[in-house]
N, C-alpha and C positions, 0 to 999 in steps of 0.2 A: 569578547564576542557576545551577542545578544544570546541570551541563555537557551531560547526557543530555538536558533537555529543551530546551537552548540549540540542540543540533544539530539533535533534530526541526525546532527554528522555522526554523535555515539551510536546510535542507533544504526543507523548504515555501516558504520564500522566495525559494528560487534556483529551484526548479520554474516558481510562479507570473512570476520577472520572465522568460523566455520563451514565457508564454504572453500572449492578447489581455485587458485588463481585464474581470472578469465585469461583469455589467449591476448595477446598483444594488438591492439588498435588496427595496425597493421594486416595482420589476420582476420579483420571482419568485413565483412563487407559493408559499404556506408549504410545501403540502406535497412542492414539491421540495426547498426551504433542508432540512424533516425528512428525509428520504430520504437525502442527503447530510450531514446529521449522524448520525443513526445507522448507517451505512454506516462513516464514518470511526471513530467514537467505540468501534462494538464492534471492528472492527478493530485499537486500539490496546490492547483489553485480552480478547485471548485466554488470554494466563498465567493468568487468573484461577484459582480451586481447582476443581476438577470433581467433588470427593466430598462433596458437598450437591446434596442432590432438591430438585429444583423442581415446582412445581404451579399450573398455567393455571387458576384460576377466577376468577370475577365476582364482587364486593361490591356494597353497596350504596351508590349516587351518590346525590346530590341529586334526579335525575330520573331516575333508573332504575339499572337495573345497568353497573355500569362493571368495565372488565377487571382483574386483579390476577394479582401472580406469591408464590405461598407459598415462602419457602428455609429449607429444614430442614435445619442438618450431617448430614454423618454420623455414626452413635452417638448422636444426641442424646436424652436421655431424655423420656417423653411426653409430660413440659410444661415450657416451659420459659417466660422472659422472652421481650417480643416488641419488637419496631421497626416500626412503620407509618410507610411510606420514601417519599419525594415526590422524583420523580427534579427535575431543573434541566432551563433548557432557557428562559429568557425567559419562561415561562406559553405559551411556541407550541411550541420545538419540543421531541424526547425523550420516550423513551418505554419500556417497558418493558424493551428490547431495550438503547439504547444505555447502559444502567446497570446491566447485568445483570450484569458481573464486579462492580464495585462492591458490589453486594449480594452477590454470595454471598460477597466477601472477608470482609466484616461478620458474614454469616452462620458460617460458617467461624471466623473468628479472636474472637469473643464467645463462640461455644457461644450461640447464640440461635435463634428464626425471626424471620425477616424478612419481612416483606408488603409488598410495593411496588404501588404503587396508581396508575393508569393512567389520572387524573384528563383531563376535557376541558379543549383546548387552545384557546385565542383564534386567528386571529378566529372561527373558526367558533364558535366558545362563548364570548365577550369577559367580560371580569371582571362578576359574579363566582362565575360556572360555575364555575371550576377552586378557588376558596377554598369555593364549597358543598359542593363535592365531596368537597376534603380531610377537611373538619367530617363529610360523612354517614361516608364510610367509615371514619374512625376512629371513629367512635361503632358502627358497624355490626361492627369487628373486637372491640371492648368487646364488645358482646349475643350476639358468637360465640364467644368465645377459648375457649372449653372446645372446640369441636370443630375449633377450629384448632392444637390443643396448646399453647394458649400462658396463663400464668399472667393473668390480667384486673388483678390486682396489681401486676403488674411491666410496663406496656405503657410506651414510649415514643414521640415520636415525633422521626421525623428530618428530613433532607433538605439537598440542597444546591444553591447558587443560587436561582434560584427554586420550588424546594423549599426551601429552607431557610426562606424568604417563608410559606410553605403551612406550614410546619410551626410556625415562632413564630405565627402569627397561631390555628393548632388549638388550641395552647398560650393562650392567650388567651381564645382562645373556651369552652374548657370547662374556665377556675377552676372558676367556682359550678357544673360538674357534682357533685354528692358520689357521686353512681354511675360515674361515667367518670373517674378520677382518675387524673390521667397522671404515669408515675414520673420525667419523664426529658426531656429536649429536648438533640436532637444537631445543630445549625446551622452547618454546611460552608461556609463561604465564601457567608454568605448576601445574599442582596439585602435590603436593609431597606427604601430608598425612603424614605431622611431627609427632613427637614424644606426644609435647604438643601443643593447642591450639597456633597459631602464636596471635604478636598483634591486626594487622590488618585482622585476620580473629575474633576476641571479637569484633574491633570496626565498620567494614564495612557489610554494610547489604547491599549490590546489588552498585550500580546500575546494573541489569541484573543476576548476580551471587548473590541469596541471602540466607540468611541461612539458607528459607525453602527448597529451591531447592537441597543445598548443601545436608542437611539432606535427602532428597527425594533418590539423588542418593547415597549417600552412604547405605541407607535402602536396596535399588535396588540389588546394587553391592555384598550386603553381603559378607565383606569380612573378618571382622573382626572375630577373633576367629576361622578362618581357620588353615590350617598347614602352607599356604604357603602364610598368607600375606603380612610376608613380599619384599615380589613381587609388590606390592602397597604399602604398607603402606612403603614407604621409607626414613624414620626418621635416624637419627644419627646411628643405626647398620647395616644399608645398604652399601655392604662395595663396593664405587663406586674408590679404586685405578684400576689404569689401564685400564677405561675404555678412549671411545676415546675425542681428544678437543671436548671442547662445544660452542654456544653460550646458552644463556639464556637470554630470554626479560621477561620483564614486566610489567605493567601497574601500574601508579598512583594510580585509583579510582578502585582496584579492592582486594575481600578478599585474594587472592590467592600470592600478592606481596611480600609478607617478607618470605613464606617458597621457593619460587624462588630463589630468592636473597642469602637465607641458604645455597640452596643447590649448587649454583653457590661455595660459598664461601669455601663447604665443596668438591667439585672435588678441589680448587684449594690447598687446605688445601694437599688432597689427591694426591694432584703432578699432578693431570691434569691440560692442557692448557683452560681452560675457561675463557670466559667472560660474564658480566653482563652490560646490559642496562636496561635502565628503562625509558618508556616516561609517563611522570608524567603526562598527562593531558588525558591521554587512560582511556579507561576501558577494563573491560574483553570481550572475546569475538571481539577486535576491528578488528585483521586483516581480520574478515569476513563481515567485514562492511564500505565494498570499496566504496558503494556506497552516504554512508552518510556523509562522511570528506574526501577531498583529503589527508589528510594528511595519513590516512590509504594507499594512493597508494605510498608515500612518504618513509614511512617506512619499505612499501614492497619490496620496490625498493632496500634501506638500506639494508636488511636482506638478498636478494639474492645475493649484492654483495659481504657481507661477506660470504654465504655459497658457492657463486662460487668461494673465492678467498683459502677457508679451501680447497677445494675437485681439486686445480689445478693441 
């Protein structure tokens, strides 16, 4: 494990064994679990770049307007390639805030904009509010990208965790757009919600991603035994030909690595251009934790150049 984020986890672990057990996931209400993750999570990535504008406005959700943040480098010329970014977070918690260095690294190190989209959260919105949502507003940043500065050509979209969930299944959903044609799919450490239990999700219990939490959100999410799971749940009959190239990362110490790696395998199976990296000494959750390993800004770096180099 990369030694910088070995010591954060010592260090939260020696914290927590003086203190009393918190109360079970279950016992909390979500939007304290939120509050205290993006509390922690922007905390850990203040380094982020500061010379990219940001801009607070609303798109359009499934049922109404939903919040969104526009990041434009600086210098960037009036239009450029764009990302429509689905932060992580279970489908409950995360939020504009706790993924804000993350995007503007992206923003910043592509020479792109970025629009991150502030989709509704389960329970209070249970699946599948948060995948209607992903679907309007990237079709809604499609019908606007001229007055967003952003090429309608060149859109892609991203995300990580359950973003990355939100963003393959956008990818899916609007193949048979021929007006919405998406250049690009960028899937961080994503959740996919295989078929069957992966390896690595029986033998890894966290670090950070663990398999109460896991549980926690998908209780949340209720998705399962809907009409339209499989919109999440995207196991082996999720039919991803045609959809657009991919990357796909993912992490060493993290449960979510071998159905990444799956589904990597199963676009290329399916005649898409994708790739797969994997930094074996990561864990989950890393690109938002710029400020605890350089090496987090290392592979940020990585990752923009290959999505600035898919979207040229």
């Amino acid at each position: 494990m990369d030694p910088h984020i070995k010591a954060f986890l010592d260090e939260q672990a020696a914290a927590a064994a003086g203190q009393p057990a918190p109360p079970p996931l279950d016992q909390l209400p979500a939007e304290l679990v939120r509050a205290g993750y993006t509390m922690q999570r922007s905390a850990q990535n203040q380094g982020a770049p500061k010379d990219v504008e940001t801009r607070d406005l609303t798109v359009g959700g499934a049922d109404g307007p939903i919040p969104a943040r526009l990041y434009t480098p600086a210098g960037a010329p009036a239009v450029t390639p764009g990302l429509v970014y689905f932060h992580g977070g279970g489908f409950v918690i995360g939020d504009l805030d706790s993924h804000d260095g993350h995007c503007r690294r992206l923003a910043k190190y592509a020479g792109i904009r970025v629009i991150a989209i502030d989709y509704r959260l389960a329970p209070e919105h249970p699946f599948p509010a948060g995948h209607d949502d992903a679907l309007a507003a990237t079709k809604w940043v499609f019908d606007h990208a001229a007055e967003l500065g952003i090429d309608a050509k060149r859109i892609a979209v991203g995300g990580c965790s359950a973003g990355g969930n939100l963003a393959a299944s956008v990818s899916i959903d609007l193949k048979g757009d021929a007006q919405r044609k998406l250049a690009f799919q960028l899937l961080l450490y994503p959740g996919i919600w295989p078929d069957e239990l992966t390896q690595s999700r029986k033998d890894l219990d966290g670090p950070l991603l663990t398999k109460e939490v896991m549980t926690w959100f998908e209780k949340n999410l209720a998705a399962d035994g809907h009409p339209q799971a499989h919109r999440a749940n995207l196991g082996s009959k999720a039919d991803v030909a045609g959809t657009p190239p991919a990357l796909v990362v993912t992490a060493g110490y993290d449960p979510l690595k071998d159905e990444g790696r799956d589904y990597a395998a199963r676009l290329i199976a399916a005649g898409v251009k994708a790739t797969h990296v994997q930094h074996d000494d990561m864990v989950h959750d890393f690109y938002i934790l710029g400020d605890v390993s350089p090496k987090v800004d290392e592979i940020a770096r990585d990752t923009a150049a290959f999505l600035k180099a898919a979207l040229a």
